[in-house]
MMTF fields as JSON, N, C-alpha, C and O atoms, coordinates in Angstrom:
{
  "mmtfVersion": "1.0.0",
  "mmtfProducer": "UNKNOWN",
  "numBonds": 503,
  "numAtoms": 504,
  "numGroups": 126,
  "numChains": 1,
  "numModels": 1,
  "chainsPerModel": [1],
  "groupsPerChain": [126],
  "chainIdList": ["A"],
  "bondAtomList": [4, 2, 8, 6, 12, 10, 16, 14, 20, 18, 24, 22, 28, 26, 32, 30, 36, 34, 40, 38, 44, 42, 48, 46, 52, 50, 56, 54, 60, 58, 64, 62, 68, 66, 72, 70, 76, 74, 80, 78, 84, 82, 88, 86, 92, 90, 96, 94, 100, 98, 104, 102, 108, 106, 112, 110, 116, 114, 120, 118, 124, 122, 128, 126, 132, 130, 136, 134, 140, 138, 144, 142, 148, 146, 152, 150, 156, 154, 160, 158, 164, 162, 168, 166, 172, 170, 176, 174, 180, 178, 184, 182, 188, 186, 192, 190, 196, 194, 200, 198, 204, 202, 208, 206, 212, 210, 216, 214, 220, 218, 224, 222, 228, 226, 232, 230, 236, 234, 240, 238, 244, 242, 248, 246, 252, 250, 256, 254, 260, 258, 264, 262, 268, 266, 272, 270, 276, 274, 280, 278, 284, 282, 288, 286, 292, 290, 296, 294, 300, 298, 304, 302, 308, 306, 312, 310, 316, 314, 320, 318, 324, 322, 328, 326, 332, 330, 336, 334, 340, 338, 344, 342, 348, 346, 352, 350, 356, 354, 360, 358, 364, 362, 368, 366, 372, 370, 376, 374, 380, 378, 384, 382, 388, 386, 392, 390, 396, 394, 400, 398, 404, 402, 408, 406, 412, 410, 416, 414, 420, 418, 424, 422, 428, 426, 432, 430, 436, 434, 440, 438, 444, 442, 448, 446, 452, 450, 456, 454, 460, 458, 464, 462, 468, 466, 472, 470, 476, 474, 480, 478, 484, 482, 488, 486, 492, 490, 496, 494, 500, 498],
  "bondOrderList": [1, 1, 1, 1, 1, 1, 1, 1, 1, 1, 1, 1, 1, 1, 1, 1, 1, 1, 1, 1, 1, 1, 1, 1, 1, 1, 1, 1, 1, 1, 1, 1, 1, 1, 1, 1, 1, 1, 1, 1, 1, 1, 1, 1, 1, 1, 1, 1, 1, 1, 1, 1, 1, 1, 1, 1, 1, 1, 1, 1, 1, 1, 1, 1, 1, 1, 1, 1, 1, 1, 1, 1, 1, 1, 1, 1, 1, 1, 1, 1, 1, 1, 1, 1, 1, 1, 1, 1, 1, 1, 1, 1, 1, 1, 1, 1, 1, 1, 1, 1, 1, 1, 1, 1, 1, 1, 1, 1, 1, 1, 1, 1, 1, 1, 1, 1, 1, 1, 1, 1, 1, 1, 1, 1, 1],
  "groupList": [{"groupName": "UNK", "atomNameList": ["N", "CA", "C", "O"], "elementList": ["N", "C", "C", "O"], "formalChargeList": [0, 0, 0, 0], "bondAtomList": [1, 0, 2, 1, 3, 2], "bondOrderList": [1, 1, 2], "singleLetterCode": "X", "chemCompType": "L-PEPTIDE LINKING"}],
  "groupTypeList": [0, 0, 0, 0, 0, 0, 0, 0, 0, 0, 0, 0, 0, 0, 0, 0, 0, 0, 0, 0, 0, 0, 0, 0, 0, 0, 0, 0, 0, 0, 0, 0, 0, 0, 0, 0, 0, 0, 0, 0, 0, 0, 0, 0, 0, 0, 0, 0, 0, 0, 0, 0, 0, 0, 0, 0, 0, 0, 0, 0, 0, 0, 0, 0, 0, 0, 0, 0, 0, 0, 0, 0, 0, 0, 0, 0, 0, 0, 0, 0, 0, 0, 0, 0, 0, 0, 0, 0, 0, 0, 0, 0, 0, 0, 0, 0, 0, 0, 0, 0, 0, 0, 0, 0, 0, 0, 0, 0, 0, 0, 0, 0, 0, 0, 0, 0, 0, 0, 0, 0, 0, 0, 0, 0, 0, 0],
  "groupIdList": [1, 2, 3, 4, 5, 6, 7, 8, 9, 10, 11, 12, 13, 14, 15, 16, 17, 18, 19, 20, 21, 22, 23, 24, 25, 26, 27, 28, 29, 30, 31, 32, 33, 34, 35, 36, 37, 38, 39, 40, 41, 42, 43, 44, 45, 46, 47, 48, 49, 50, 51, 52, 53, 54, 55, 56, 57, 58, 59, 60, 61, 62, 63, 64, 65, 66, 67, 68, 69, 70, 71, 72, 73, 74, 75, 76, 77, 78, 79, 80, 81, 82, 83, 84, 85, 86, 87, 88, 89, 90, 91, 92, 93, 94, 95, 96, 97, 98, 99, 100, 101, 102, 103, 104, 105, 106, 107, 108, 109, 110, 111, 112, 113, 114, 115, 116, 117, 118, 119, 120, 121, 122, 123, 124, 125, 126],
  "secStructList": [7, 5, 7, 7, 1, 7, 1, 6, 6, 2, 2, 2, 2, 2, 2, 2, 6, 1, 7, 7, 3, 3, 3, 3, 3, 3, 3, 3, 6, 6, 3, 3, 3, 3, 3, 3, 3, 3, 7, 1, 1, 1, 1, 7, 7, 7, 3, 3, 3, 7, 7, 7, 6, 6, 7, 7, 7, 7, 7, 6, 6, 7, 7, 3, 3, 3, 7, 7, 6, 6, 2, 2, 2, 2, 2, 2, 2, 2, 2, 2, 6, 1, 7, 7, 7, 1, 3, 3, 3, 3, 3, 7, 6, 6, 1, 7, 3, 3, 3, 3, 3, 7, 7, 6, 6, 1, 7, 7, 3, 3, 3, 3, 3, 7, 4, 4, 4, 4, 1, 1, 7, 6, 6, 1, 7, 7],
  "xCoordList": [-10.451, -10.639, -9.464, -8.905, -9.227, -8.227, -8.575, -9.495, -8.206, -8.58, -8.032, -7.142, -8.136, -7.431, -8.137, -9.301, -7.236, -6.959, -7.398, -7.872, -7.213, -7.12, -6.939, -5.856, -8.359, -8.336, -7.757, -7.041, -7.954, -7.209, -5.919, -5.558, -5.023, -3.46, -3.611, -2.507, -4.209, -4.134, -4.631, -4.208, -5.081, -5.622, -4.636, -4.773, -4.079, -2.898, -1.595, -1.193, -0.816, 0.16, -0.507, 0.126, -1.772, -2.242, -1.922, -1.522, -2.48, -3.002, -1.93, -1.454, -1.23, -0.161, 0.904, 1.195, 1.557, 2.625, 2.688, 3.466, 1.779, 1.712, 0.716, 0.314, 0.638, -0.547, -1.884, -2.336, -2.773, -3.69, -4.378, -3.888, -5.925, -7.062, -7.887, -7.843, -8.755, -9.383, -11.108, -11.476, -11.608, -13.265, -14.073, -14.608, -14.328, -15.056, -14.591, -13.855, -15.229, -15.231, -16.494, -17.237, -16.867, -17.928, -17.381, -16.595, -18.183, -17.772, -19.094, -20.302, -18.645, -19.511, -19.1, -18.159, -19.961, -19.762, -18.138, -17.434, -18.002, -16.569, -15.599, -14.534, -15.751, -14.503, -14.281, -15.393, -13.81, -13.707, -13.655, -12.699, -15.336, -15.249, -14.578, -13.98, -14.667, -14.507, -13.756, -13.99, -12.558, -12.41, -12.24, -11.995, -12.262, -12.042, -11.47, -11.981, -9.85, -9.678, -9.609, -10.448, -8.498, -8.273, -6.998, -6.133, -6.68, -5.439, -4.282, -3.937, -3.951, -3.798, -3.166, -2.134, -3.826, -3.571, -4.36, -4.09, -5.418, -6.101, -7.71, -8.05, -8.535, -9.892, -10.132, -11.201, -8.678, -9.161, -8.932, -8.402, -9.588, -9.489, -9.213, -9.171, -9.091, -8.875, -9.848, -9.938, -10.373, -10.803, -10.253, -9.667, -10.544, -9.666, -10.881, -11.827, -11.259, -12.446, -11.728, -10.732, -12.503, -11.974, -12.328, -13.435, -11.314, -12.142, -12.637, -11.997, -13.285, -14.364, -13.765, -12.643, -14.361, -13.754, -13.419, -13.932, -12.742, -12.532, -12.091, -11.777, -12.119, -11.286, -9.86, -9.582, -8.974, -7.994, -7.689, -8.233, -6.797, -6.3, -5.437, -4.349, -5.937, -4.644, -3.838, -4.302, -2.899, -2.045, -0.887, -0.426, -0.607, 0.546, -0.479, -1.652, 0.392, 0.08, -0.918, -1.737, -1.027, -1.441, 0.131, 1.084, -0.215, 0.994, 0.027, -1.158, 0.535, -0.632, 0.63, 1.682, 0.179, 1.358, 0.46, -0.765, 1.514, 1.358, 2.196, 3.318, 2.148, 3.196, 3.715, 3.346, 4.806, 4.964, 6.114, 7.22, 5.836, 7.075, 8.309, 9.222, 7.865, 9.644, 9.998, 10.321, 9.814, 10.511, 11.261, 11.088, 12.507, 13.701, 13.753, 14.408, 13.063, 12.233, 11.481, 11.787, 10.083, 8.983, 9.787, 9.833, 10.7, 10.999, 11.534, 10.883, 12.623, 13.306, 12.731, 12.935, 11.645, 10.519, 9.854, 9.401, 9.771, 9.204, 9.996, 9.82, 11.047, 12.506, 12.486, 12.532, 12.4, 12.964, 11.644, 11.94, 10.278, 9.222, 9.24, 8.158, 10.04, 9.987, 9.848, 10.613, 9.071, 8.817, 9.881, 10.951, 9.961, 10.37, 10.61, 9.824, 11.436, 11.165, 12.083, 13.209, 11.326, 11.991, 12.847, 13.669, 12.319, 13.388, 13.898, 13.012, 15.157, 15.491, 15.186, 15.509, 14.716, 14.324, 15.532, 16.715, 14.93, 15.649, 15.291, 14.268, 16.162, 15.719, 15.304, 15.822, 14.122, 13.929, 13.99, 14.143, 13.72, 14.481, 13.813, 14.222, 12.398, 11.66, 11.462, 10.532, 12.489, 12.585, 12.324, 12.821, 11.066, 10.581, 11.693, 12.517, 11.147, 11.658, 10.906, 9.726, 11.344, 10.448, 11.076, 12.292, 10.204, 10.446, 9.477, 8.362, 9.917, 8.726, 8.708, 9.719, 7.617, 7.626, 6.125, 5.38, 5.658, 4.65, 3.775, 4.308, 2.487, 1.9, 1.383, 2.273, 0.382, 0.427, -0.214, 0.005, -0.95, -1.437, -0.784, -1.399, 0.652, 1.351, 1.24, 2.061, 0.617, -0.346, 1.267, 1.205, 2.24, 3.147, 2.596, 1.765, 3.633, 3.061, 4.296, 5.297, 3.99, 5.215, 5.102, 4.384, 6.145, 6.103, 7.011, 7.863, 6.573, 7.425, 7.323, 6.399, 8.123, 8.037, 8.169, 9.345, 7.379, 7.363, 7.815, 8.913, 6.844, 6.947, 6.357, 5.461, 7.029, 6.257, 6.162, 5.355, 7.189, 7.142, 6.229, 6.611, 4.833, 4.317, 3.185, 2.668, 2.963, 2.18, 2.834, 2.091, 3.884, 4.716, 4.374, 4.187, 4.417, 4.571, 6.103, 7.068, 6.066, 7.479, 8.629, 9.778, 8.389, 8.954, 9.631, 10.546, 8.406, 9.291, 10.166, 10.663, 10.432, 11.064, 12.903, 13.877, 12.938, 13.794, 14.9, 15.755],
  "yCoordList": [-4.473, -4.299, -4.942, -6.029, -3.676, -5.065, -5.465, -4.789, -6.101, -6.936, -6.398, -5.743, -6.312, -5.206, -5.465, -5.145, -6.092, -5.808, -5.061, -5.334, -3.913, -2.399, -1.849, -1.796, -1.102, -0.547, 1.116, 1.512, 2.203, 2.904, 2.899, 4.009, 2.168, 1.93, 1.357, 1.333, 1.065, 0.561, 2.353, 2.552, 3.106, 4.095, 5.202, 6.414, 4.885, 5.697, 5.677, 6.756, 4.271, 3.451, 4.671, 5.59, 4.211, 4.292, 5.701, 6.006, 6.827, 8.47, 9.083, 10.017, 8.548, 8.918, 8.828, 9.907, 7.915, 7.415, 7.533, 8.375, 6.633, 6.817, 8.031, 8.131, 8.647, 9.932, 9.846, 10.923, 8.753, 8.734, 9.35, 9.974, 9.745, 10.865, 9.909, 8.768, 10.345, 9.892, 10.292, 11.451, 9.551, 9.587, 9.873, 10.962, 8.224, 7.808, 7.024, 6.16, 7.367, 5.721, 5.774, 6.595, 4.619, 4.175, 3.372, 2.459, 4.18, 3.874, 2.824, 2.968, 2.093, 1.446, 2.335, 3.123, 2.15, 2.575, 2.561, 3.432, 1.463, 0.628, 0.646, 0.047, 1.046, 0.505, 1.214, 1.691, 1.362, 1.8, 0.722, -0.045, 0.586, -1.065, -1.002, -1.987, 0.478, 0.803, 2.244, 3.132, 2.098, 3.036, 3.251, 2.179, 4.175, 4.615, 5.427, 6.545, 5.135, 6.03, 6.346, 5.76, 7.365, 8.063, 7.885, 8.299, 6.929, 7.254, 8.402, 8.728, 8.75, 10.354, 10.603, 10.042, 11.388, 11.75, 10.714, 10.467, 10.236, 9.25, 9.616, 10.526, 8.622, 8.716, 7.063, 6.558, 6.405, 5.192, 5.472, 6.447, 4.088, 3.933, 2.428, 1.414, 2.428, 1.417, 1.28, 2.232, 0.215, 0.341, -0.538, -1.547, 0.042, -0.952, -1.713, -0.929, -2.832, -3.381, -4.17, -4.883, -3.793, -4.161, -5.727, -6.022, -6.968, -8.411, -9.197, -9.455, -9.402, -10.213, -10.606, -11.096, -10.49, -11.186, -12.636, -13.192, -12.933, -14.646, -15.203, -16.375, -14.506, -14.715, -14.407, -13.208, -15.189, -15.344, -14.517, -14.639, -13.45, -12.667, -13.296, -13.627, -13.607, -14.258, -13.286, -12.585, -13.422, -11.999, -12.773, -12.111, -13.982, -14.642, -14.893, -15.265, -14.559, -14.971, -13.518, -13.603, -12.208, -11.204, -9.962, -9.669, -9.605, -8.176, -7.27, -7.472, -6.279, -4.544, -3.561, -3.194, -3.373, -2.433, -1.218, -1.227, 0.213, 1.092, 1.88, 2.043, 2.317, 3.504, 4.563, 5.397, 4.54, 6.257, 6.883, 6.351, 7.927, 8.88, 8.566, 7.741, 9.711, 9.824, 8.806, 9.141, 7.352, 6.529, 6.386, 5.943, 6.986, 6.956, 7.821, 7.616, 9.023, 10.154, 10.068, 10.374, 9.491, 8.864, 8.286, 8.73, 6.712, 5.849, 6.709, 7.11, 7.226, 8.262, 8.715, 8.561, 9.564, 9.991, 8.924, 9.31, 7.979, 6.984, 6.61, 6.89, 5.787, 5.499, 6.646, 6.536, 7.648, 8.878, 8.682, 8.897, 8.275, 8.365, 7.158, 6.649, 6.404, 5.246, 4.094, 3.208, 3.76, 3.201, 1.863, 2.332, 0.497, -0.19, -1.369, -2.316, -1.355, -1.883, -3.127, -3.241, -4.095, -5.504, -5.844, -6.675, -5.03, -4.845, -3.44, -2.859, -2.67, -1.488, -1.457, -2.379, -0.61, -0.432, -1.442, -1.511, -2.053, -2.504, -2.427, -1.875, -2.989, -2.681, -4.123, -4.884, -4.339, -5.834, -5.924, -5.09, -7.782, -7.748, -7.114, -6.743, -6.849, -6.216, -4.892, -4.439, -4.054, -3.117, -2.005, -0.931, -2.315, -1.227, -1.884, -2.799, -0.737, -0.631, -0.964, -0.619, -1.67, -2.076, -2.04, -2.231, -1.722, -1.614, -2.342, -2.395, -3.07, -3.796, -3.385, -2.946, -3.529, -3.527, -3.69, -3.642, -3.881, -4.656, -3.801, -2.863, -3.799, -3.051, -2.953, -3.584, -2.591, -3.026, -4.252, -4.93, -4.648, -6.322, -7.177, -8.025, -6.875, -8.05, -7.929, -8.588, -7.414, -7.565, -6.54, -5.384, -7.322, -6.851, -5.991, -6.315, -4.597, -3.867, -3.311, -2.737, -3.625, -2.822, -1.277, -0.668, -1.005, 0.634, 0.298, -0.58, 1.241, 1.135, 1.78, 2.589, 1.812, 2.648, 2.244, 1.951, 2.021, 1.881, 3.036, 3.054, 4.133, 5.145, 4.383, 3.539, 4.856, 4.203, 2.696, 1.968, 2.27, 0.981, 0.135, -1.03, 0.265, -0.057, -0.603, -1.72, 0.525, 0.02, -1.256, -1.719, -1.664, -2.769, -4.005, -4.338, -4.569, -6.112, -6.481, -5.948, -7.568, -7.439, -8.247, -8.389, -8.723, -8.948, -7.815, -7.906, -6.821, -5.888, -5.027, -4.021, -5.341, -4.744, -5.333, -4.589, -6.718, -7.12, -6.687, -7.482],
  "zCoordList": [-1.375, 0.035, 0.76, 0.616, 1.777, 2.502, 4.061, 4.522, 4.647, 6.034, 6.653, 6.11, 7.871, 8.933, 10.467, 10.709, 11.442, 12.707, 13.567, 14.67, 12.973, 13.517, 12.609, 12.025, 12.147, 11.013, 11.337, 10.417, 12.544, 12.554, 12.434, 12.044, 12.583, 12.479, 11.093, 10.549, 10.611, 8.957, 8.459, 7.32, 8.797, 7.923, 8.82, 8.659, 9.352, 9.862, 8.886, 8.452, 8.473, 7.818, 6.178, 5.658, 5.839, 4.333, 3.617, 2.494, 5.424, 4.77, 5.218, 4.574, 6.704, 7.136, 6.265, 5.749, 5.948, 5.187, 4.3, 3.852, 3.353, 2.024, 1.097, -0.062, 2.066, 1.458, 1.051, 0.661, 1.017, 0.85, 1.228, 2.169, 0.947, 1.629, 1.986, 1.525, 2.895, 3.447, 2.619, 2.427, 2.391, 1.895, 2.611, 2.817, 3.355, 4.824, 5.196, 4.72, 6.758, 7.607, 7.703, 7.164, 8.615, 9.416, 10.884, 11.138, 11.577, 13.138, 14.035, 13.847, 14.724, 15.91, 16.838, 16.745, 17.878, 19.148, 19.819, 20.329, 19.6, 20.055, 18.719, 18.868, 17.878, 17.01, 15.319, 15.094, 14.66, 13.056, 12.491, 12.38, 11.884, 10.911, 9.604, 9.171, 8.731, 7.402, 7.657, 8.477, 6.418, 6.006, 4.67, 4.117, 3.908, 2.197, 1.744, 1.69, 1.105, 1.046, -0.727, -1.412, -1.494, -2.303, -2.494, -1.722, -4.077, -4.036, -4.565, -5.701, -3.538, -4.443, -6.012, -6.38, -6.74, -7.973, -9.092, -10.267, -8.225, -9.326, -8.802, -8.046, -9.448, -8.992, -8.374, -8.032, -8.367, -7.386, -6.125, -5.592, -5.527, -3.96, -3.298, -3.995, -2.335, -1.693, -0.123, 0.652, 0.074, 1.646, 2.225, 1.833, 3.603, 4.935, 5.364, 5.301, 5.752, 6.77, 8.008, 8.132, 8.648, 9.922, 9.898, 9.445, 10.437, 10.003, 11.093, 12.112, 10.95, 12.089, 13.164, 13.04, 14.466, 15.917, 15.309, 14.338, 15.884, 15.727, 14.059, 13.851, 13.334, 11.891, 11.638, 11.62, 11.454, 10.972, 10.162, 9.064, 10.336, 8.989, 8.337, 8.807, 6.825, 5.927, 4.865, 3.965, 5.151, 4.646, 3.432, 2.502, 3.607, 2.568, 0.995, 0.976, -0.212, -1.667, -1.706, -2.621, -0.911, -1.551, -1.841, -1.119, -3.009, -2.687, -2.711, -2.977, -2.433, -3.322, -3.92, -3.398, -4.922, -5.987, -5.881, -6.004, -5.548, -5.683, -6.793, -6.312, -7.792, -8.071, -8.386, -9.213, -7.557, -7.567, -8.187, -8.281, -8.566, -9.556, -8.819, -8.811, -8.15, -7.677, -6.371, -5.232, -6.971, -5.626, -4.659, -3.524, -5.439, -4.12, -3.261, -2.24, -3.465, -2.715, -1.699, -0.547, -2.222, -1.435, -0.26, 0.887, -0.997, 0.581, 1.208, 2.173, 1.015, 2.17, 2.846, 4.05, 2.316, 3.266, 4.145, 5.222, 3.905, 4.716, 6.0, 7.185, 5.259, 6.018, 7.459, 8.684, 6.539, 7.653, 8.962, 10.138, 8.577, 9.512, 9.694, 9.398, 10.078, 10.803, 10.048, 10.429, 9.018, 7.859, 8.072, 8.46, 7.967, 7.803, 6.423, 6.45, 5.476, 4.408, 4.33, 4.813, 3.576, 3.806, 2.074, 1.688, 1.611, 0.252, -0.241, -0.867, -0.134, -0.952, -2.611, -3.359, -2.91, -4.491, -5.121, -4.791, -5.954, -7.106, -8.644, -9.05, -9.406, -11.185, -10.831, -10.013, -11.736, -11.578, -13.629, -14.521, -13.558, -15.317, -16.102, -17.203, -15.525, -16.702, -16.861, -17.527, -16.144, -16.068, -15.599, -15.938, -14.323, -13.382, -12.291, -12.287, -11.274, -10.069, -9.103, -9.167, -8.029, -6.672, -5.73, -5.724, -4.469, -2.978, -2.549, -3.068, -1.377, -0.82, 0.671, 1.219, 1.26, 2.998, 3.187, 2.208, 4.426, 5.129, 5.642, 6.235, 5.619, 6.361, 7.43, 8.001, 8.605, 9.969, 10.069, 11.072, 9.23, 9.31, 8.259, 7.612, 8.109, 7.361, 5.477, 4.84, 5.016, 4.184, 3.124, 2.707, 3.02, 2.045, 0.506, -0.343, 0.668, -0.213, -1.153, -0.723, -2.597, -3.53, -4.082, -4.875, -3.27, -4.172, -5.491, -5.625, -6.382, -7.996, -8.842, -8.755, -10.047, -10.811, -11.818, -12.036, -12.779, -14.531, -15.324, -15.88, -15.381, -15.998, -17.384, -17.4, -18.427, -20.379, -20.189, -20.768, -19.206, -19.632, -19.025, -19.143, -18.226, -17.523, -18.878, -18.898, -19.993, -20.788, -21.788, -22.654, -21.678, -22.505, -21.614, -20.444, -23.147, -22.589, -22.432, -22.978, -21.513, -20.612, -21.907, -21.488, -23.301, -23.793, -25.494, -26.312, -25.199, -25.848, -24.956, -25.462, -23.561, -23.141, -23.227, -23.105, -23.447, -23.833, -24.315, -24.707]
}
């Protein structure tokens, strides 16, 4: 689950941007407490909850890893829609690839790419 501000602009960032589908929400009168979505090309999901009046959103010591095939693709596409990223893809030592950037409540997120090597342990990758 993640915490959210404003959970429409969080499920805007999620289905907009990163392609996710949408499941459900659940609405108050006043506001979108929940949303659920689909991450595309899998049978997981993720939800948004909207977090309590008067609670502190704590957003530092979480990441969320997403990953996707064709990375340098994807960001562009992002980049190009406004998308702001606080790291350009890199090889990291163990041999995937990462992008990082933030989402509308702070809540830093890695795009990446393993491919085979995602099932290795990071020392037969050596």
């Amino acid at each position: 689950m993640i915490y959210s501000a404003d959970v429409p602009r969080a499920l805007e960032f999620y289905r907009d941007h990163l392609g996710f589908e949408l499941l459900e929400e659940y609405r108050s009168p006043v506001a979108v407490l929940y949303a659920r979505l689909r991450i595309p090309g899998t049978a997981s999901t993720i939800a948004l909850h909207l977090i309590e009046k008067g609670t502190r959103l704590k957003t530092g010591g979480v990441r969320i890893y997403f990953e996707v095939r064709a990375l340098e693709k994807f960001r562009g596409r992002l980049v190009a829609a406004g998308v702001k990223f606080t790291k350009p893809p890199e090889l990291m030592p163990w041999g995937w690839r990462h992008s990082y950037l933030d989402d509308p409540d702070g809540h830093e997120v890695s795009l990446y790419w393993a491919g085979a090597k995602r099932l290795k342990k990071a020392k037969e990758l050596q």
